[in-house]
Steps between C-alpha positions, in 0.01 A plus 500: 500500500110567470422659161169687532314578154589854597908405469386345150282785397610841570380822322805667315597685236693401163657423344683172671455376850846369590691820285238775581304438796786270698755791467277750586407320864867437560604857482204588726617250698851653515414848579226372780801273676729839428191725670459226780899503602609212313925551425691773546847281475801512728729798380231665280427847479084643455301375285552671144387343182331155383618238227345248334625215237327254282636177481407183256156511332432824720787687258442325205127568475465797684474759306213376335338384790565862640687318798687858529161683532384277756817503737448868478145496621599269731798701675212783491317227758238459272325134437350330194103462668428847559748670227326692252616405163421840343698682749842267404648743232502826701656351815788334306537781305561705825710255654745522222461865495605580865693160549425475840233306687342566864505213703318578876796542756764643284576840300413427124708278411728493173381279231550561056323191344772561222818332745346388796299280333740172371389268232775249570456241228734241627432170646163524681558510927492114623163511655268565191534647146316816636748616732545885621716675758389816721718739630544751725829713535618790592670797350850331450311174341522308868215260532274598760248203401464292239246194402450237231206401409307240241235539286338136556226564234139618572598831663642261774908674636665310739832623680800287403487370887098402520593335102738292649330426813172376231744283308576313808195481700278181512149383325228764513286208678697552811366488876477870502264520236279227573434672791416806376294412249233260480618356090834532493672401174785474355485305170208383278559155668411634835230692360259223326597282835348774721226537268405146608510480783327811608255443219579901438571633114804720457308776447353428909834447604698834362202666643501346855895560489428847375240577735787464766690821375207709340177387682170653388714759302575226199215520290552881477882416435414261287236736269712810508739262305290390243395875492822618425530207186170601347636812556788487329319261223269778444764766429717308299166456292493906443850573404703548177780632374929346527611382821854654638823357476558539115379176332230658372249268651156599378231429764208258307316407826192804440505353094424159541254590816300691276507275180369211777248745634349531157542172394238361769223616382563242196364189455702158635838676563788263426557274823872617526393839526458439881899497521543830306267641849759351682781643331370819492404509851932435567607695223292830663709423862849427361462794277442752783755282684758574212377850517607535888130488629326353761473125538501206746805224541334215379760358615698769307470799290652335170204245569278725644195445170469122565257458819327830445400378167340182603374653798266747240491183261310337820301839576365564182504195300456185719119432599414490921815714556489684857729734734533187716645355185710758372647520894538134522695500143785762691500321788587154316719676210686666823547144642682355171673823490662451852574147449716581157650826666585246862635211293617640161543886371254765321809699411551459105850639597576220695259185282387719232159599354398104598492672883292770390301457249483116555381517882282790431323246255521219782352725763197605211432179393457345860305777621274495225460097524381620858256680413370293227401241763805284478655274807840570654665210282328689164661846631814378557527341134393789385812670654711213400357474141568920439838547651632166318416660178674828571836301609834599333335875370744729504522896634666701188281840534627710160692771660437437824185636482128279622360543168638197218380244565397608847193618390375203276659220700254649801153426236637151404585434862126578560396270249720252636335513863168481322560210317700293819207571737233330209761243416507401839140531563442218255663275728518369835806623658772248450795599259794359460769801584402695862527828537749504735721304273439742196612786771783319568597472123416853446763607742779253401413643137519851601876391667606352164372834275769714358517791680426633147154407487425635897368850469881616388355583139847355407315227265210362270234781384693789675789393271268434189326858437450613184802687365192807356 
């Protein structure tokens, strides 16, 4: 399966891609296959009312990743990249207030968020630890059509038939895709070996396979991405005040920007200042993340801070830095991106934070090493060197919610990509562990994690909260 950097970035809202923006495109999904004819079940009577349950991390972290909220928007065929975040309040509020919901083709149908909407918090569903069920029935509880689907991380749902159809299909680098695109790739391996012998950087290469899908419509694609970061950089930067959910999570990102912003008019600034620019930068887009604005998957929502940050870090603070660069920096972070999403997980429900935060950190470090003027071999250390360094982090948001250590684990995870890409400017390429390998021992780590410490909240700091 081809990942474009459009699969790896997608415009969204907050506040988590796999619990927010996932379950919202599944129950659009639903009610689009219900509008289009899909079910009506031997023996069933008309259409009458929709169900939905939570399963796995989806239950046990959904309230505070307003999973509810977004199945409801989603049944109400609405989508994550053109909802309006502001307008989220007053439609759930009506939904729960009429308890039905108009799906094209059918009378309104029943639908009271209060019982038709199941937190089941039993074993997760086989296929994934974000598991949920759709239903359709009719007025005696028949079911007229009903669907699972999984929440694969980065706003990525899957049907329980096209998951299990992906868990047994072959290498990405099959005959299919080599002759659709002109670079296909399926592992790091494949990638440096194409490098050389086409003589191409990855950067060429996603763009020539790119240019196969999108044409002369990428670079727009590309900058209306990086528009919507700075954009959400920029408001993050303006904003105060406690962020929902009832931790009491004071927004700092609009403090520290403007004790920088005076600070550098000083005299010789303190040289580690440069990472509190990157911090802040993350802090302002996981804060408006946590706060259920608008951001980009990069790869997800819990991660979303990392590239954005290093993408301004490059803007504003490395010298010779260009819109060529800054779309040459997606285009290679999207490339790492697909090749952890292909080969291992981004899901910290299935691997934990080490699949979010971690690749997001892989993906910013090599496309920043890109742009810095360093070879494939330098890029792909780069990956290697930030994702090894995030292995074995756990996902134990405090209540469920994107905020501790969310927030903070997004700046150091900046700081992280920073560092790897000068690291592994320094040298020549050769390292001892490849990144495939390290993706490889990311995954079999994630498989070993207590379920505990995968986005369950069940263990380490949302366990450990202070008792005032």
């Amino acid at each position: 399966m081809f990942l474009s950097v459009f699969d790896i970035f997608k415009v969204g809202i907050g506040p988590s891609s796999s619990h927010t923006m996932g379950p919202m495109l599944a129950g659009a999904r639903f009610v689009d296959e219900l509008s289009r004819g899909f079910g009506k079940y031997p023996g069933c009577g008309p259409l009458a009312r929709l169900q939905a349950t939570l399963h796995g991390s989806l239950a046990f972290t959904g309230k505070g990743h307003a999973t509810d909220r977004a199945v409801i928007l989603g049944l109400c065929g609405l989508r994550p990249d053109t909802l309006d975040p502001d307008s989220v309040d007053d439609l759930v509020a009506k939904i729960e207030e009429v308890k039905q919901i108009e799906v094209p083709g059918f009378e309104p149908l029943l639908f009271d968020p209060a019982t038709d909407l199941i937190f089941d918090y039993g074993p997760p569903l086989e296929g994934h630890a974000n598991g949920m069920v759709l239903r359709g029935l009719d007025m005696d509880g028949n079911t007229y059509y009903a669907q699972t689907y999984y929440s694969v991380g980065g706003g990525f749902i899957v049907t329980a038939e096209e998951h299990e159809a992906a868990q047994n299909a072959t290498s990405l680098h099959d005959e299919k895709q080599s002759l659709h695109f002109p670079y296909p790739f399926g592992t790091a391996f494949e990638m440096l070996e194409m490098g050389r012998k086409s003589g191409k950087s990855i950067a060429e290469m996603k763009r020539a396979n790119e240019a196969t899908i999108h044409g002369h419509d990428l670079d727009r694609k590309l900058d209306n991405i990086r528009a919507v970061m700075d954009e959400c950089i920029d408001r993050g930067l303006t904003q105060e005040g406690i962020l929902p959910g009832g931790l009491r999570v004071k927004r700092r990102a609009k403090s520290i920007h403007e004790q920088l912003m005076r600070e550098r008019g000083l005299n010789q600034p303190a040289p580690h200042v440069a990472n509190d620019w990157m911090s802040v930068y993350a802090m302002a887009v996981n804060e408006e993340n946590a706060g259920g604005g608008r951001v980009v998957t990069s790869p997800t929502n819990g991660a979303a801070g990392v590239v954005p940050a290093v993408m301004r870090y490059y803007r504003d603070h490395c010298a010779g830095a260009s819109d060529e660069g800054a779309r040459d920096l997606l285009l290679v972070a999207a490339a790492i991106g697909g090749l952890i999403k292909h080969n291992a997980s981004i899901s910290g429900a299935e691997v934990g934070c080490q699949g979010e935060v971690g690749s997001a950190a892989a993906m910013a470090a090599a496309g920043l090493c890109a742009v810095l003027g360093g070879t494939n071999e330098q890029i792909e250390n780069a990956a290697e060197i930030a994702l090894e360094h995030h292995l074995g982090m756990t996902c134990d948001p405090a209540a469920g919610l994107v905020q501790v250590p969310c927030i903070e684990r997004n700046a150091l995870g900046a700081i992280k990509a920073v560092s790897a890409a000068s690291l592994s400017l320094r040298g020549d390429g050769t390292h001892f562990m490849p990144l495939d390998n390290c993706i490889r021992v990311m995954m079999e780590t994630g498989r070993d994690m207590d379920v505990r410490y995968k986005e369950t909240s069940q263990g380490g700091i949302a366990v450990n909260l202070p008792e005032c």
